[in-house]
C-alpha positions in Angstrom: 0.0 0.0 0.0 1.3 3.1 -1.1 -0.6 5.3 0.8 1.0 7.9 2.9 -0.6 9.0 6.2 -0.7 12.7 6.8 -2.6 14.2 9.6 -1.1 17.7 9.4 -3.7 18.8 7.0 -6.3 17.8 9.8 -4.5 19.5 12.9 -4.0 23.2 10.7 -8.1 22.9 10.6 -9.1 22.6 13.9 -10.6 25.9 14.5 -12.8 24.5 11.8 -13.3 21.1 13.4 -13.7 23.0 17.1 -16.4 25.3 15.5 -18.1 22.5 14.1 -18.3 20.5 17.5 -19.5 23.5 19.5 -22.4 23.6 16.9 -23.2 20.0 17.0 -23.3 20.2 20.8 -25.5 23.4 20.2 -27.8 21.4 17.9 -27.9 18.9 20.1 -28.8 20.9 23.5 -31.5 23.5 22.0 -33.4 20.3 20.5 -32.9 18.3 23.3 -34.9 20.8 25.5 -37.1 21.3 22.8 -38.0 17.6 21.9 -38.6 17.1 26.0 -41.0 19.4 26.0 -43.1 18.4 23.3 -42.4 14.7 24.1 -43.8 15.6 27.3 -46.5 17.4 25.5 -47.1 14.4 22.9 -47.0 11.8 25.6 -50.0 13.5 27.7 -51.8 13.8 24.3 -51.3 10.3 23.6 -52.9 9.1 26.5 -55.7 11.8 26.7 -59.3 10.5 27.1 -60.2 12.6 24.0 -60.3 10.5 20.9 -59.2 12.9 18.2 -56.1 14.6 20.4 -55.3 10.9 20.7 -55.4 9.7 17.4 -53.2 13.1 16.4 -50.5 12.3 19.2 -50.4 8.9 18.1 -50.6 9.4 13.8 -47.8 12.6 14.9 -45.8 9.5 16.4 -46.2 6.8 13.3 -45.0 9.2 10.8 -42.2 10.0 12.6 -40.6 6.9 14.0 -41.6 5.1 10.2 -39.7 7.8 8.0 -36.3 8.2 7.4 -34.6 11.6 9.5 -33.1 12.6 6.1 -36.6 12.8 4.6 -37.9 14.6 7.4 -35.4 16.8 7.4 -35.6 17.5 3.5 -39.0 18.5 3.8 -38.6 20.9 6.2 -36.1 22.6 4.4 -36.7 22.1 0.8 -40.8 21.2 1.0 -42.3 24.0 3.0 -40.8 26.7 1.3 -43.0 25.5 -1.1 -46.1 26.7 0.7 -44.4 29.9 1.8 -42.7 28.8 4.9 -38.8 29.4 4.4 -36.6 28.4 7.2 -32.8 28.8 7.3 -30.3 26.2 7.8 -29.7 26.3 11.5 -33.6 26.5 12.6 -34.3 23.6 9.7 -32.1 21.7 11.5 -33.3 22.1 15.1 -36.4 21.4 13.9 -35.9 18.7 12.2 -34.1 17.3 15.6 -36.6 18.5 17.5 -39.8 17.1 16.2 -38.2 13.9 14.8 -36.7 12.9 18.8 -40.0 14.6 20.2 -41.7 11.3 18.9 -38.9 9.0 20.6 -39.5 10.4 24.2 -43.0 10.7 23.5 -43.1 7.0 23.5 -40.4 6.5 25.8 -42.2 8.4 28.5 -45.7 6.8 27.9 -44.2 3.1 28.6 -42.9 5.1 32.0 -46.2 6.0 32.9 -48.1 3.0 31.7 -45.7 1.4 34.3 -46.7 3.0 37.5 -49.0 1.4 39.8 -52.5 2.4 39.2 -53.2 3.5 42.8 -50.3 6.0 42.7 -52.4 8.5 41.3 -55.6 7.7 43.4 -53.2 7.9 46.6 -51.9 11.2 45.7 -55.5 12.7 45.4 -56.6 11.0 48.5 -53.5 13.4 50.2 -55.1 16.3 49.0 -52.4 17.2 45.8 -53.4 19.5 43.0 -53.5 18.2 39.0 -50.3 19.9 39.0 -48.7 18.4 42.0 -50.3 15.0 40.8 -48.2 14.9 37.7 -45.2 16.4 38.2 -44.4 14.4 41.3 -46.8 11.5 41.3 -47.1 10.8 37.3 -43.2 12.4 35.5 -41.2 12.0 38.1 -41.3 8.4 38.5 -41.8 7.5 35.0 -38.8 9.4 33.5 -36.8 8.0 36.7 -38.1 4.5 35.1 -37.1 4.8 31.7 -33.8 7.1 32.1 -31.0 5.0 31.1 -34.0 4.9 27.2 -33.9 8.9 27.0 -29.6 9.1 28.1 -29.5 6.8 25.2 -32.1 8.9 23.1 -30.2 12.0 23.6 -27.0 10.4 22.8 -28.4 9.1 19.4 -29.9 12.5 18.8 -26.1 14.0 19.0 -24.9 11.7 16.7 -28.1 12.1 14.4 -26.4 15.8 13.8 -24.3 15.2 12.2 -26.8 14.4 9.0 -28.1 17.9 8.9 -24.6 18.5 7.1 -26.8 17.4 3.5 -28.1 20.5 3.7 -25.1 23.1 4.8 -25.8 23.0 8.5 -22.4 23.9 10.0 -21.6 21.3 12.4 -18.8 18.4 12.8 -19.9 16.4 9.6 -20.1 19.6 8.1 -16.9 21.1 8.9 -15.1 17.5 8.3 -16.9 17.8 4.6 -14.9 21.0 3.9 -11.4 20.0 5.4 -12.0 17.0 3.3 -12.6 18.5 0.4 -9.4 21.3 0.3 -6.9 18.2 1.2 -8.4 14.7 -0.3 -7.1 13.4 2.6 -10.8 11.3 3.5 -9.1 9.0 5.7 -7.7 11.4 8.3 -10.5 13.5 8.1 -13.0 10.9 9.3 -10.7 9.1 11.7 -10.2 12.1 13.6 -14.1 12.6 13.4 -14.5 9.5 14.4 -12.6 9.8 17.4 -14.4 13.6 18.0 -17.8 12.0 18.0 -16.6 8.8 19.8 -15.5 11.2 23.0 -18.7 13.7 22.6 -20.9 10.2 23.0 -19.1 9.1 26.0 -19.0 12.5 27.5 -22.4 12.9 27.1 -23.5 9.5 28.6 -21.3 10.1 31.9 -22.6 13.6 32.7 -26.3 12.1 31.7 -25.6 9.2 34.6 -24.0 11.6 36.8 -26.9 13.9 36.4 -29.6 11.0 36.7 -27.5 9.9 40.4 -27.8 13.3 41.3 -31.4 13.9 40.5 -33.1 10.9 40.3 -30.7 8.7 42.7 -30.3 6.5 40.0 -27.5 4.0 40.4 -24.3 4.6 37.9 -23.7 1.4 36.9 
């Protein structure tokens, strides 16, 4: 093989590469907050005793989890212009994020609550607690304790699911790694070193997800 390794070419573009992972990590936290919130909002509609809010929550959740993230993000950025609605890259992209891991948690969270005991809820009117008390500390609580280690790993994919919303000029990691590849021709050391970038981010992000569930939830870390 007469292929000559040179990672120079990589190393002289780091601001680039830095750039790009501060914007993946940007992505990934605004949508992350984003997609709780409406998961949260999704998951309440899903199980609400009103038939057409429940048939919306759960047809909003089949088209998402049974359509590609690519296709969902090309329509958001290259379809609804078409009906007047032009978004630029950045909000396309958290968006796309957004709504597509909205769906995820939404389902996540409703096998949390479907897991509680039944009289949890009856017990915590019978002590006198509002609605509002009642769900936040008798119905969420519990549930997103239950299923915590399924939305670390959700938010984890969602990171890593970033890095497609380079195919439309997003400026994040893939993104940046596309450029530096494209000046040097050097592909190999370009996506090794992304590799390795991504590889760290994941782990990074798992610990301080475990750390922050032991802290909050008094979840065990291993």
């Amino acid at each position: 093989m007469g292929y000559q390794f040179d990672f120079s070419v990589v190393w002289e573009q780091w601001p680039l590469l830095l750039n790009g992972t501060l914007r993946a990590l940007y992505y990934t936290a605004i949508s992350g907050l984003l997609a709780l919130v409406l998961g949260i909002a999704v998951m309440v509609a899903r199980r609400s005793e009103i038939k057409p809010v429940r048939l919306t929550a759960k047809t909003f959740i089949e088209i998402i989890r049974n359509t590609p993230f690519l296709v969902q993000l090309f329509f958001i950025f290259f379809g609804l212009p078409s009906i007047g609605l032009r978004l630029s890259v950045t909000t396309a992209a958290i968006m796309a994020l957004t709504i597509n891991t909205a769906a995820y948690i939404a389902e996540i969270l409703r096998g949390g609550v479907d897991s509680l005991p039944k009289g949890q809820i009856e017990a915590g009117k019978a002590l006198g607690l509002n609605r509002r008390q009642i769900f936040f500390d008798i119905i969420l609580k519990p549930s997103v304790r239950s299923v915590y280690p399924g939305l670390c790993s959700q938010f984890v994919l969602m990171m890593l699911t970033s890095s497609v919303v380079a195919s439309i000029s997003a400026p994040e990691l893939t993104y940046s790694a596309q450029m530096i590849e494209a000046q040097s021709f050097r592909s190999f050391e370009v996506y090794f070193v992304v590799t390795g970038i991504y590889l760290v981010l994941s782990l990074c992000m798992s610990s301080l997800l475990r750390i922050f569930g032991r802290i909050y939830f008094s979840y065990p870390t291993k």
